[in-house]
C-alpha positions as CSV (number, residue, x, y, z in Angstrom):
1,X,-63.6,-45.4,-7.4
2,X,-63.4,-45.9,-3.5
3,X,-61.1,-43.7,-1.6
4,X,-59.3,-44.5,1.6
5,X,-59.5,-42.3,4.8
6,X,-57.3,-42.8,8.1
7,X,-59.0,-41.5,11.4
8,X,-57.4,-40.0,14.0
9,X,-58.8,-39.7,17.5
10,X,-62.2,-40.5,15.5
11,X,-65.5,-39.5,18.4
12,X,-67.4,-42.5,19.7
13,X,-70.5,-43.3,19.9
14,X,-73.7,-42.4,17.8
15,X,-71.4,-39.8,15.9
16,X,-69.1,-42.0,15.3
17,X,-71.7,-44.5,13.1
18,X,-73.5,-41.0,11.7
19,X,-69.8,-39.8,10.2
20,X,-68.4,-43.2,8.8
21,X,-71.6,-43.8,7.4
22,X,-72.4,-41.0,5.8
23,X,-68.1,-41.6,3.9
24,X,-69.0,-44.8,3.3
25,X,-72.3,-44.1,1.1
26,X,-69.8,-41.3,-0.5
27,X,-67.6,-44.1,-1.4
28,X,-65.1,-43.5,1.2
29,X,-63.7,-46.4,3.5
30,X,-62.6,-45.3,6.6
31,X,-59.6,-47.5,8.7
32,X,-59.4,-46.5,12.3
33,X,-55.5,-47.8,13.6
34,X,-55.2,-49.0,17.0
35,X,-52.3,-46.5,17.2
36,X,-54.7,-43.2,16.1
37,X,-57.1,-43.9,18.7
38,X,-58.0,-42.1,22.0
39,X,-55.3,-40.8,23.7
40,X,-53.2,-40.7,21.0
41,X,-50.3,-37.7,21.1
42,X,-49.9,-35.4,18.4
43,X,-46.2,-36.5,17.8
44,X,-47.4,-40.2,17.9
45,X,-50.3,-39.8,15.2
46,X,-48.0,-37.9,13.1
47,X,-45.2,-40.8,13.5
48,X,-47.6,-43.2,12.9
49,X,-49.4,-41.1,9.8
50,X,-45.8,-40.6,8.4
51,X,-45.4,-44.2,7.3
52,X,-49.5,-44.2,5.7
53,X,-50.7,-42.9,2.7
54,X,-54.7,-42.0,2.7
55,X,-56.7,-40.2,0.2
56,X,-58.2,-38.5,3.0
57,X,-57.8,-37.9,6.2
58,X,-60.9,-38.0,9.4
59,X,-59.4,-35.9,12.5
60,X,-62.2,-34.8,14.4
61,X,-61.9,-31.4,16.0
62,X,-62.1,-32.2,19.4
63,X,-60.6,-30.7,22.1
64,X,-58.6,-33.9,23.9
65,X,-56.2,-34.2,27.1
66,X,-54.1,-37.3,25.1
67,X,-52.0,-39.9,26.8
68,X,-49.0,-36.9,27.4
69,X,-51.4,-35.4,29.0
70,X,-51.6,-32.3,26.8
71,X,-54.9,-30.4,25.8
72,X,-54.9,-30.4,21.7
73,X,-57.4,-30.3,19.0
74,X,-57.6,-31.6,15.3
75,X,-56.8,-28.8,14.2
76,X,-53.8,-28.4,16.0
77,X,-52.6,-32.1,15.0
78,X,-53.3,-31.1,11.2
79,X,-51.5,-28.0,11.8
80,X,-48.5,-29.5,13.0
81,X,-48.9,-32.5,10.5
82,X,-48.3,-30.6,7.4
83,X,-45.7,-28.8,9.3
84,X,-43.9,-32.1,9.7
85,X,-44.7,-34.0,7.1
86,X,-45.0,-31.7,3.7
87,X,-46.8,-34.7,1.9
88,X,-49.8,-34.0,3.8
89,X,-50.2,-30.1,3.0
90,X,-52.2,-31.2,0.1
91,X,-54.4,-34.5,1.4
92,X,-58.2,-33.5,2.2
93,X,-59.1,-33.3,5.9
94,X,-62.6,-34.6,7.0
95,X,-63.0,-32.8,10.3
96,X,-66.3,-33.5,11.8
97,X,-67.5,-31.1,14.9
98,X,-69.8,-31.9,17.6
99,X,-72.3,-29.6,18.9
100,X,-70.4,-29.4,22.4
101,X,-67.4,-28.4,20.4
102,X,-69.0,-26.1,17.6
103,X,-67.8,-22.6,19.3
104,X,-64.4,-23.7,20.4
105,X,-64.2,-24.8,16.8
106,X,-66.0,-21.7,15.3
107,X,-63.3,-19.3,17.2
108,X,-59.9,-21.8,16.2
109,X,-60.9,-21.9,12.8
110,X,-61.0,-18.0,12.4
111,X,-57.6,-17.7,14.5
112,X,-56.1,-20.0,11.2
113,X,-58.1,-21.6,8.7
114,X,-56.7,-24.5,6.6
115,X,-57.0,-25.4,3.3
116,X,-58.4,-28.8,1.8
117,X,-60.6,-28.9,4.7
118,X,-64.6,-29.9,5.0
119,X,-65.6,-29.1,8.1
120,X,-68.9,-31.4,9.2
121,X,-71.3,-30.4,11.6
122,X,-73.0,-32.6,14.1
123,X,-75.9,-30.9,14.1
124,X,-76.2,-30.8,10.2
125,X,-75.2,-34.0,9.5
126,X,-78.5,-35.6,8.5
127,X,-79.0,-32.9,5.8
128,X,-78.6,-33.2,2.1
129,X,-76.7,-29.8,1.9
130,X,-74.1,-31.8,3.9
131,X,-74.2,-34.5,1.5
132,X,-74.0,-32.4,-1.1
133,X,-71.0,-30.2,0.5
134,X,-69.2,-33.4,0.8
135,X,-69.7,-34.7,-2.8
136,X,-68.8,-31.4,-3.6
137,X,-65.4,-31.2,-1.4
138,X,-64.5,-35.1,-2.8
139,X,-65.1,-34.0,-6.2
140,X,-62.5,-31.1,-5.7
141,X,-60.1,-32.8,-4.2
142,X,-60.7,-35.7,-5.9
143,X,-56.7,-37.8,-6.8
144,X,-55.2,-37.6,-9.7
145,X,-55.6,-40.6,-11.5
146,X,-52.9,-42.4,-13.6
147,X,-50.1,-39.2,-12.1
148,X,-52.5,-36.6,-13.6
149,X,-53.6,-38.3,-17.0
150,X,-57.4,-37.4,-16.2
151,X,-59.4,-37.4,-19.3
């Protein structure tokens, strides 16, 4: 069964290709809205989130100055997100992590760790324990099928 992921403020570029690819060989098809680009606010992804409903989410760490203006980060956005918009406390978080942002991420993610949330790093990638990690993570979180009639 394919799952569904919505990115928000997804990286461009080679990591970019290395993340979507890497969901899509997982089984994962990843839809990138206009509206969820760069320079997207956090109040205007979670407006435009609000009326979605992904498997997963892809928000990137990175530290951005969006259209407002306003330094935030993906974990900031998922922060307020489940906040917001309670439906989304228990949807998987993709959150990929480039190598320029690996210590800003390291010290955020101490300061409050989430739940239901695999963080990927850049420099890892390529590597089959991240592979594994992820089959792992999807297998966890994996939806109920048929409202919780699993056999």
């Amino acid at each position: 069964m394919r799952r569904r992921a919505v990115a928000v403020r997804p990286y461009p570029g080679p990591l970019r290709q290395k993340v979507f690819g890497l969901l899509a060989s997982a089984g994962v098809d990843v839809e990138a809205p206009a509206g969820l680009g760069d320079g997207a606010s956090n109040e205007g992804a979670i407006r435009h989130l609000q009326g979605l409903q992904p498997d997963l989410l892809l928000v990137p760490f990175h530290v951005v100055r969006n259209g407002d203006g306003d330094r935030t980060s993906g974990l900031e956005l998922l922060a307020r997100l489940r906040e917001e918009v309670p439906r989304y406390r228990e949807v998987p978080v993709i959150m990929p992590v480039s190598v320029f942002a690996r210590l800003a991420f390291e010290g955020a993610w101490k300061a409050r760790p989430l739940g239901h949330v695999l963080p990927l790093l850049e420099d890892a990638i390529d590597e089959a324990v991240t592979r594994r990690a992820l089959d792992r993570f999807l297998t966890a979180t994996s939806p109920r099928e048929a409202e919780g009639l699993e056999g």
